[in-house]
N, C-alpha and C positions, 0 to 999 in steps of 0.2 A: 192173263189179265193185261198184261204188257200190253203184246198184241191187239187186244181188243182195244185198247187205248190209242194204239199206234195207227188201225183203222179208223176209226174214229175222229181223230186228226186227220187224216189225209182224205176223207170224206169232207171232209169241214173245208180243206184247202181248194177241194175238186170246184165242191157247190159256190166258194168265195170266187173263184175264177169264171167258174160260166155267170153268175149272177153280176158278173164284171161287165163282161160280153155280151148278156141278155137285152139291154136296152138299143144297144146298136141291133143287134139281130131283129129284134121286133122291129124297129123303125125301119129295116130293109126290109123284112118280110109285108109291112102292112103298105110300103112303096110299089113293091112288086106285086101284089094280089088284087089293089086296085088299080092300078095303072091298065094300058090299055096293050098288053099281051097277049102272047101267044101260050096255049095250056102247059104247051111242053116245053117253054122255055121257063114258064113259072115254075113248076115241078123241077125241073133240073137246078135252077136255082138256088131253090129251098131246100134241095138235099145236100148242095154244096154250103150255102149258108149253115144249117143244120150239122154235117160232118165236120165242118174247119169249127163251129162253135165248139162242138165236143171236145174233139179231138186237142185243141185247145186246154183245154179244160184238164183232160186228161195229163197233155204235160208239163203244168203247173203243179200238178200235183207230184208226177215223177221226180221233177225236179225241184221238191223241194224234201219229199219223203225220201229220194234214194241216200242223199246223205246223212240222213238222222239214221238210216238200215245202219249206212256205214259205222256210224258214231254207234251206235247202241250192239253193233258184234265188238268194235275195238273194247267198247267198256265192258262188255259181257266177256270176255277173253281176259282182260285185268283182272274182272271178279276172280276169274278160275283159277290165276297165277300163267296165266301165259299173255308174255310179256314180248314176245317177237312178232303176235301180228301190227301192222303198222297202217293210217290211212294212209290214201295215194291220193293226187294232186291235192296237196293240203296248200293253196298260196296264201301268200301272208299280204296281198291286196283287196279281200273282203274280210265279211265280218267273219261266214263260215269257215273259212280257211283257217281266219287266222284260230278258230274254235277246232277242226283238225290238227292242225301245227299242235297246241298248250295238250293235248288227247295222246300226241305222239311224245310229245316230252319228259308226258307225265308214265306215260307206259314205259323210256326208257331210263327214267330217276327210278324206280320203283324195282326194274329190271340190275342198275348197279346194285340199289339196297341188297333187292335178295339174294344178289351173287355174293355181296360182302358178309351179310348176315348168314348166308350158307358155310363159308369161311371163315369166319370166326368159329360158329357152332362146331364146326370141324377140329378146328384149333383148339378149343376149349375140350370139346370132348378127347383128343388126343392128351392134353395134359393131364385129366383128368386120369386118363388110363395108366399112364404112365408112373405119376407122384405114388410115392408112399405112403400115401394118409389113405387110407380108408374112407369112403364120401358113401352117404347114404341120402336119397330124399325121397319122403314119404306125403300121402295126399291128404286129403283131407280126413279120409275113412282110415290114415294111417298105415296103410298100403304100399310096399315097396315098389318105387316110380323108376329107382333108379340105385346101381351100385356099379364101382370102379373093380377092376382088377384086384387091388389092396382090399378091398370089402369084400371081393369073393374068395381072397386066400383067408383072411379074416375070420369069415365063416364054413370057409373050408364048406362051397357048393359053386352055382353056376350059377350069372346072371338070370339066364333063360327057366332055370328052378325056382330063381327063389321070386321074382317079380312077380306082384301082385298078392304078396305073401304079406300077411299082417306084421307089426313089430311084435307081437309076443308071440306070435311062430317063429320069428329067427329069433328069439331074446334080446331083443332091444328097445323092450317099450318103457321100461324101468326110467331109461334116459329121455324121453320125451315130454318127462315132465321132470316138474321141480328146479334146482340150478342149471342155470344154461352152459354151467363150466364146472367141470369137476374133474379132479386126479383120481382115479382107481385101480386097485390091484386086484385082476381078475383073470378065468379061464375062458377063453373064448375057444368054440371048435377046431381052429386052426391056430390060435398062437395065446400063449398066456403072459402075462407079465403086469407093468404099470403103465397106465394108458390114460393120457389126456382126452380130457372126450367137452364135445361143444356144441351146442344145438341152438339153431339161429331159424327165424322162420320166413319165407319170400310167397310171393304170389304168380302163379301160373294160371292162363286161361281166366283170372278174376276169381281163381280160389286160393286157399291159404294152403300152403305147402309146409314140409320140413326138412331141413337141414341138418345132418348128423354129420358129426367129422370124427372120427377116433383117429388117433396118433399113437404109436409107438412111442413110450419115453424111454423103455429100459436101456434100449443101446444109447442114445447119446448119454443118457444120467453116469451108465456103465462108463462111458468113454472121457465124463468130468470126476467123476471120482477117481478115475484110472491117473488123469492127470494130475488131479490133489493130490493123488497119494505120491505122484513122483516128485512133484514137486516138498512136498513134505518132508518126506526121506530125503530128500536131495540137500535141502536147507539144513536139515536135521546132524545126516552123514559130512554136511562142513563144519558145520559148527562144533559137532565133538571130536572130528579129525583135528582141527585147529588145537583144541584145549588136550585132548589124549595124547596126541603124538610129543609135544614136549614133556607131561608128567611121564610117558612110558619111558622118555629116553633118559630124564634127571632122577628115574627110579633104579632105572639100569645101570645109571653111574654109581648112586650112594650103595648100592646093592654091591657094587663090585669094587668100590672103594674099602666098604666093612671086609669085606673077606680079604686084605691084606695083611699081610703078616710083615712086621710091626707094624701098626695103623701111623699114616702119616700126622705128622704135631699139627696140622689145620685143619683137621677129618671134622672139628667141630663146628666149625665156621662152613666149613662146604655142606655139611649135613644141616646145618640151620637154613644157609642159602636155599639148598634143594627141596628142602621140606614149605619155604615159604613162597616157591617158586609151584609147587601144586597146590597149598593152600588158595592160591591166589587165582592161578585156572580152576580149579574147584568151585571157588566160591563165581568167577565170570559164567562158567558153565550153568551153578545151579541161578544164577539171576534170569539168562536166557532161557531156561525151564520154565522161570517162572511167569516172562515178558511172555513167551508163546503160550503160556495158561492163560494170560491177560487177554492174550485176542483172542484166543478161542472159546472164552465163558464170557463176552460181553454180554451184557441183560438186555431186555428189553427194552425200549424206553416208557417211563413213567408220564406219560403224557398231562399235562397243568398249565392254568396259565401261567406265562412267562413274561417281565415285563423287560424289552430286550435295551433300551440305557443302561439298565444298572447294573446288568447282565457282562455287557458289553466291555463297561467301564472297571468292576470288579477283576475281569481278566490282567485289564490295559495294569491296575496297579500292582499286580504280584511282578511283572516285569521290570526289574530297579537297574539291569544295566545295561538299558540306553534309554531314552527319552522315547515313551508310546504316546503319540500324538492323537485325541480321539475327534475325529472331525464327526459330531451327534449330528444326526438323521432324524428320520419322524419318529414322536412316539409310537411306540408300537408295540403290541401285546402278542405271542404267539404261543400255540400250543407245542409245547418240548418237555424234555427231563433236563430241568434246571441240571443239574449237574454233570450230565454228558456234556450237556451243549457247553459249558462252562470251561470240561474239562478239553474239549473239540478249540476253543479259542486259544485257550493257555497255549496247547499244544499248537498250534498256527502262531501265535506272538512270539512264541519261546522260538523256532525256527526264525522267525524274520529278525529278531533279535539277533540269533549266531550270525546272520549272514551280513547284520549289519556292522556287527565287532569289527569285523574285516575289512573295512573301509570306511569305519567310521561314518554311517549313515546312522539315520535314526529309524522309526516303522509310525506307520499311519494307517489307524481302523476307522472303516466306516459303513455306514450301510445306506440303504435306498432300496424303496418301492421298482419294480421293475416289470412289466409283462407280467402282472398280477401273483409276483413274488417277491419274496425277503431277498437280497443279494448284498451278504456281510463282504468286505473288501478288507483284506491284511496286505498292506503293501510296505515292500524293504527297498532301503536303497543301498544292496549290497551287489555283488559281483553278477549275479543272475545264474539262471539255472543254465550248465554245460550237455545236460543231458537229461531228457526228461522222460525219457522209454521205462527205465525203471523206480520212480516216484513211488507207487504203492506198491512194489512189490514186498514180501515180509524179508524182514531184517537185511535187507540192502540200505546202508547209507554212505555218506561219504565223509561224513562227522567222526575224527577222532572220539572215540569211546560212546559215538552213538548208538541206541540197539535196533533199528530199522524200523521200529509197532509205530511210529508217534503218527506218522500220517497216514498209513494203514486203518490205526484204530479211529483217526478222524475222519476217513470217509465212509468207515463203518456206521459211526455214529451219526453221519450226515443223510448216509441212503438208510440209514431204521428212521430216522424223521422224515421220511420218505425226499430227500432233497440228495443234493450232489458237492462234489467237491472238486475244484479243478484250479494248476498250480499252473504258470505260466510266465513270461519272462516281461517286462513290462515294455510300453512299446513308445512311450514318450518320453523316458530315462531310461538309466540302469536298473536292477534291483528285478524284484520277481513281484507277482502278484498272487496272492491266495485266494480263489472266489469261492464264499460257500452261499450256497443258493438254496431256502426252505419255502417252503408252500403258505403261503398266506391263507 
């Protein structure tokens, strides 16, 4: 059809050209056949008139079709994905030219693209192979399009097996519907365990594809409970080292004082001392049983409206020594467990408080809308925080006879309201800042 078309035109350009020439031509031919000649000078005439007319004709027409040849292989060459044929004398002092030149340009923008697009796809598919996630995508008919290295040990088969394989031939169709996110404990042909699994959908060619990711959770979950647990024991093993080792040695003593023969005249007085001297780590020890019972059976929160002034303010007064200064914010209503959050400020005032003894400062609460959240502000004007690496760690403080849970169990209670908690040294004075941040 092309073709036909491209004749078609240059017939039209042939006939524009001689019909250009035709009226001169007639008006010599009709000078020369009546004039007063010779036969054979007429006749020769006329076949030269007649052949320079044509011929004429003829290369107006080459020259105006051979470059449109040229232009319609360079475009036909683009169509195909070859992008190295190029026009020649494309000059940029006509219109054609410069329609050659934007022809050449465009074939080698198009030529970076698919070098870069080639190389990324490369890049992509290499990562793919490599990561540990399992990748699966499926077509419309639900048809394996595609699976990584981790999905072939996964299923424990080959690429080149299972493509083109439906999801409930390889057992996976379960997951292509219903939540797009779920944790499951299951046996797959190649590895069993607990597996994050995530199914997202994209489009390819203008059809709707799917996206499977399965993940491995057992090793790393294995690898934080490994850590709780050392850290656990760790905490655990100081804490009753601290309280054991003096009751075993003041038991070693009274133990070895009774077996004297005659008992010395103050045996009573040292056996009182030593008995009230484990009394006393006894009763430290079972309180820190009880502080780490505290954080580890915190509830849920009871979610209600909350009306956060009086909230706020009710904290600011259980605080009687020093001066809680409440700089009120906008009314404001949120959804919490009145009594965490209550119990979340005490313990924030009550610190700003100790740190203010120290130097005689006083503490200042307040709040404010911010970036489409609540942001409570406890600020002290004590010495400032020296070290802030270990803030929530459990039962680390630096507080004579303090038990380490208070700010621990206040950012507990801050990320179960789904918000945060963050301690910091202030930076236009002394003193420290408390930021607790909840969701509007």
């Amino acid at each position: 059809m092309s073709k036909r078309l491209r004749l078609v035109h240059e017939r039209r350009i042939q006939l524009i050209a001689a019909l250009g020439a035709l009226p001169a031509a007639l008006v010599s031919l009709i000078i020369l056949w009546t004039g007063d000649y010779e036969a054979k000078l007429q006749w020769t005439l006329t076949v030269l008139i007649a052949g320079f007319w044509w011929a004429c004709s003829v290369a107006v027409r080459e020259r105006v079709a051979s470059p449109l040849r040229t232009l319609s292989n360079l475009l036909e060459a683009i169509r195909e994905g070859d992008y190295s044929i190029r026009a020649r004398n494309a000059r940029a002092d006509d219109a054609l030219g410069e329609v050659m030149q934007q022809a050449n340009l465009m074939g080698a923008t198009l030529r970076a693209q698919r070098l870069g697009a080639v190389e990324a796809t490369a890049l992509l598919r290499k990562v793919m192979e490599e990561i540990e996630v399992a990748v699966f995508t499926f077509d419309e008919a639900r048809r394996l399009r595609f699976m990584n290295r981790a999905g072939e040990r996964l299923l424990n088969t080959t690429s080149e097996r299972a493509l083109n394989l439906s999801a409930e031939a390889l057992g996976l169709s379960h997951w292509l519907e219903g939540d797009e996110s779920c944790i499951v404990q299951r046996a797959f042909p190649g590895a069993a365990g607990r597996w994050g699994i995530h199914r997202s959908g994209f489009r390819e060619g203008g059809k709707p594809h799917l996206l499977l990711v399965i993940s491995d959770l057992t090793r790393p979950l294995r690898e934080e409970e490994l850590q709780a647990w050392q850290r656990i024991v760790r905490v655990l093993g100081h804490e009753l080292n601290n309280s054991l080792t003096p009751i075993k040695s003041i038991a070693g003593s009274l133990s070895a004082m009774i077996g004297r023969e005659p008992l010395p005249d103050d045996w009573r007085d040292d056996m009182r001392r030593g008995l009230s001297v484990i009394a006393t780590r006894s009763e430290a020890l079972s309180r820190f049983i009880a502080a780490y019972a505290r954080l580890a059976k915190l509830p849920r929160p009871a979610f209600a409206p909350v009306e956060l002034r009086p909230c706020v303010e009710q904290a600011a007064r259980l605080e009687t020594r020093v001066p809680v200064a409440v700089d009120a914010g906008p009314d404001l209503v949120i959804q919490a467990d009145r009594d965490q959050l209550e119990q979340l400020l005490i313990n924030l005032i009550r610190n700003a408080a100790d740190a203010a003894l120290d130097t005689g400062g006083d503490v200042a609460v307040s709040w404010r809308r911010r970036n489409g959240s609540l942001e409570v502000l406890v600020r002290d004007g004590g010495p400032g925080l020296a070290n802030t690496t270990n803030l929530f760690v459990p039962f680390f403080t630096t507080k004579p006879g303090g038990s380490g849970i208070g700010l621990v169990l206040s950012r507990q209670i801050a990320e179960g309201h789904g918000g945060a908690l963050a301690l910091e040294n202030r930076k236009d004075t002394r003193g420290c800042e408390a930021r607790l941040t909840l969701p509007l």
